[in-house]
C-alpha positions as CSV (number, residue, x, y, z in Angstrom):
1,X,69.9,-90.5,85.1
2,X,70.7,-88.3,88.3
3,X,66.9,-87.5,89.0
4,X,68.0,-84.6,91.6
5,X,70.1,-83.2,89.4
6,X,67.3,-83.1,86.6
7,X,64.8,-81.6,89.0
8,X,67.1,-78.8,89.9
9,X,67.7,-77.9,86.6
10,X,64.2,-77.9,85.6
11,X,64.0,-76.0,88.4
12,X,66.7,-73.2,87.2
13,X,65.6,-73.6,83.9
14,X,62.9,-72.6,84.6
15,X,63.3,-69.7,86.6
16,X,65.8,-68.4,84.1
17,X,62.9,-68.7,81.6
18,X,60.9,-66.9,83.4
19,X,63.1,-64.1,83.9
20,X,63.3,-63.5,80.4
21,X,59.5,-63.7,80.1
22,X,59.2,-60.6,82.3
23,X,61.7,-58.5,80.7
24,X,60.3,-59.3,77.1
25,X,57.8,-56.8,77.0
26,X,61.2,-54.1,77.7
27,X,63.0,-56.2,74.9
28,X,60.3,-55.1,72.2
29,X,59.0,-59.0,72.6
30,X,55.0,-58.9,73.1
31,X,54.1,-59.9,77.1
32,X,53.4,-63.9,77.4
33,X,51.9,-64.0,80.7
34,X,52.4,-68.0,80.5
35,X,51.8,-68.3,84.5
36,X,48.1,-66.6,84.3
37,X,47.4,-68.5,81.5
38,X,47.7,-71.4,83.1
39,X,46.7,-70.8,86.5
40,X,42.9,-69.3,85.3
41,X,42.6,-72.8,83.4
42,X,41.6,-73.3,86.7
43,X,40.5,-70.7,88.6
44,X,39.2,-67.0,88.0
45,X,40.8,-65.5,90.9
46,X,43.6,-63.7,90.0
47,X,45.8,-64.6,92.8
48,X,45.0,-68.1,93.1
49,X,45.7,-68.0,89.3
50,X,49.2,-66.6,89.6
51,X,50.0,-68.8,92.7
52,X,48.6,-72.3,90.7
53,X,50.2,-71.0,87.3
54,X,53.6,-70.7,88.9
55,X,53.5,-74.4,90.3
56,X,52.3,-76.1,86.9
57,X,55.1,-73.6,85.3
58,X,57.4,-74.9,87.5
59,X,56.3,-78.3,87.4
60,X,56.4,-78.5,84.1
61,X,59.9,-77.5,83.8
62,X,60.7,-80.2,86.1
63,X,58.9,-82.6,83.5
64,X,60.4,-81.1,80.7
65,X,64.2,-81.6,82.0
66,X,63.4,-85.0,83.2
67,X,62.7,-85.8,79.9
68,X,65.6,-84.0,78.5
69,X,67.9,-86.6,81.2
70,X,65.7,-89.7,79.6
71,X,66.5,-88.9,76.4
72,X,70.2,-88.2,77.3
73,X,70.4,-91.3,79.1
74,X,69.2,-93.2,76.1
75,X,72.0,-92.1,73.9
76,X,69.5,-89.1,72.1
77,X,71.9,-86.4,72.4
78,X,74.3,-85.6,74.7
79,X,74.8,-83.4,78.0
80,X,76.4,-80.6,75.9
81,X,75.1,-76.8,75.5
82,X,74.3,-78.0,72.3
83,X,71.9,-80.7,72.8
84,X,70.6,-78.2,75.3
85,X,70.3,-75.3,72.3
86,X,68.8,-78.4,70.3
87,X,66.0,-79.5,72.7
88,X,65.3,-75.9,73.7
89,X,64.4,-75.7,70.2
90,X,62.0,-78.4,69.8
91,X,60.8,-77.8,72.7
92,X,60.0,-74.5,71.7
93,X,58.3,-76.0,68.8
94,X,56.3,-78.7,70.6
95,X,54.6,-75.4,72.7
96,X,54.2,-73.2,69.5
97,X,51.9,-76.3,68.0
98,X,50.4,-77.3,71.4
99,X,49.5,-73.3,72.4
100,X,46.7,-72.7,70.0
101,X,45.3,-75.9,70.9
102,X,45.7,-75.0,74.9
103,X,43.4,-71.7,73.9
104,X,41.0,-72.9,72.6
105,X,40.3,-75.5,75.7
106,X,40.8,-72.8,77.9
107,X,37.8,-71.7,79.7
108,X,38.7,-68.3,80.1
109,X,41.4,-67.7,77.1
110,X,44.0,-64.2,77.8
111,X,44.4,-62.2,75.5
112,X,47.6,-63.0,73.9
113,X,49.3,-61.7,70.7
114,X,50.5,-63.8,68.4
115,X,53.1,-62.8,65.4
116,X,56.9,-63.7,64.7
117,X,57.8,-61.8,67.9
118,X,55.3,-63.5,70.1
119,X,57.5,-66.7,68.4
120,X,60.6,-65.4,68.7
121,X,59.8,-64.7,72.2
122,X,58.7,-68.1,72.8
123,X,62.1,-69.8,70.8
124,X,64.7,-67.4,72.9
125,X,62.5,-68.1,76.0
126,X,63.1,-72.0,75.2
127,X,66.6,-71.7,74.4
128,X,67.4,-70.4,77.4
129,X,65.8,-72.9,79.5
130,X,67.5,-75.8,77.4
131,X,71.1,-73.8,77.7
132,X,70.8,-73.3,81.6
133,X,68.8,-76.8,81.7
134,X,71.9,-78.9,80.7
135,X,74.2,-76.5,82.3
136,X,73.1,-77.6,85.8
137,X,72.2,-80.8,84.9
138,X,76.1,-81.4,84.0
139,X,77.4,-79.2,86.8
140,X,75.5,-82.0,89.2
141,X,76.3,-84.9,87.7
């Protein structure tokens, strides 16, 4: 596993992702303010809120496409925009079942809508970090 490599993906991934999340409420797609969320787990203050919840984000890409070069390197897939469209997906899943759970341990809980396009939102969102994910990942290796 090329550990640089995975952490600049996570990285763009990430950011790519983010993107999207931005310019989903323009797209029809409800807003998922995913950074505030997870910043005021932590904090009330707004800014303090948006500058923590864009580390964990970020950080949490990072995890997220280490695992993805783990797996890789242990034969579970393979560094293709497929496997990248594939873990996107579960990933996507893995958040769908963790997020209620997150809200209701969250001390001060956004308001957030829920619904098919909230999911949709969140699937799209996850493909795209997969897709750009292993397109670094096997540009740098």
């Amino acid at each position: 596993m090329n550990f640089l490599a995975a952490i600049v993906a996570g990285l763009a991934g990430t950011l790519i992702m983010t993107m999207i999340m931005m310019m989903a409420p323009k797209m029809g797609i409800p807003k998922m303010d995913i950074i505030g969320m997870l910043g005021s787990m932590f904090t009330e203050d707004a800014g303090a809120a948006k500058k923590m919840g864009l580390f964990l984000h970020l950080m949490m890409g990072v995890v997220f496409a280490i695992i993805y070069a783990l797996l890789w390197q242990a034969g579970i897939g393979s560094i293709s925009w497929l496997w990248g469209l594939i873990f996107g997906f579960v990933h996507a899943l893995v958040i769908a079942v963790m997020l209620p759970i997150v809200m209701r341990m969250h001390p001060r809980p956004p308001a957030m809508e829920g619904g098919v396009k909230t999911i949709m939102g969140l699937i799209i969102g996850h493909l795209a970090f997969g897709l750009v994910t292993v397109l670094v990942y096997a540009a740098m290796i």
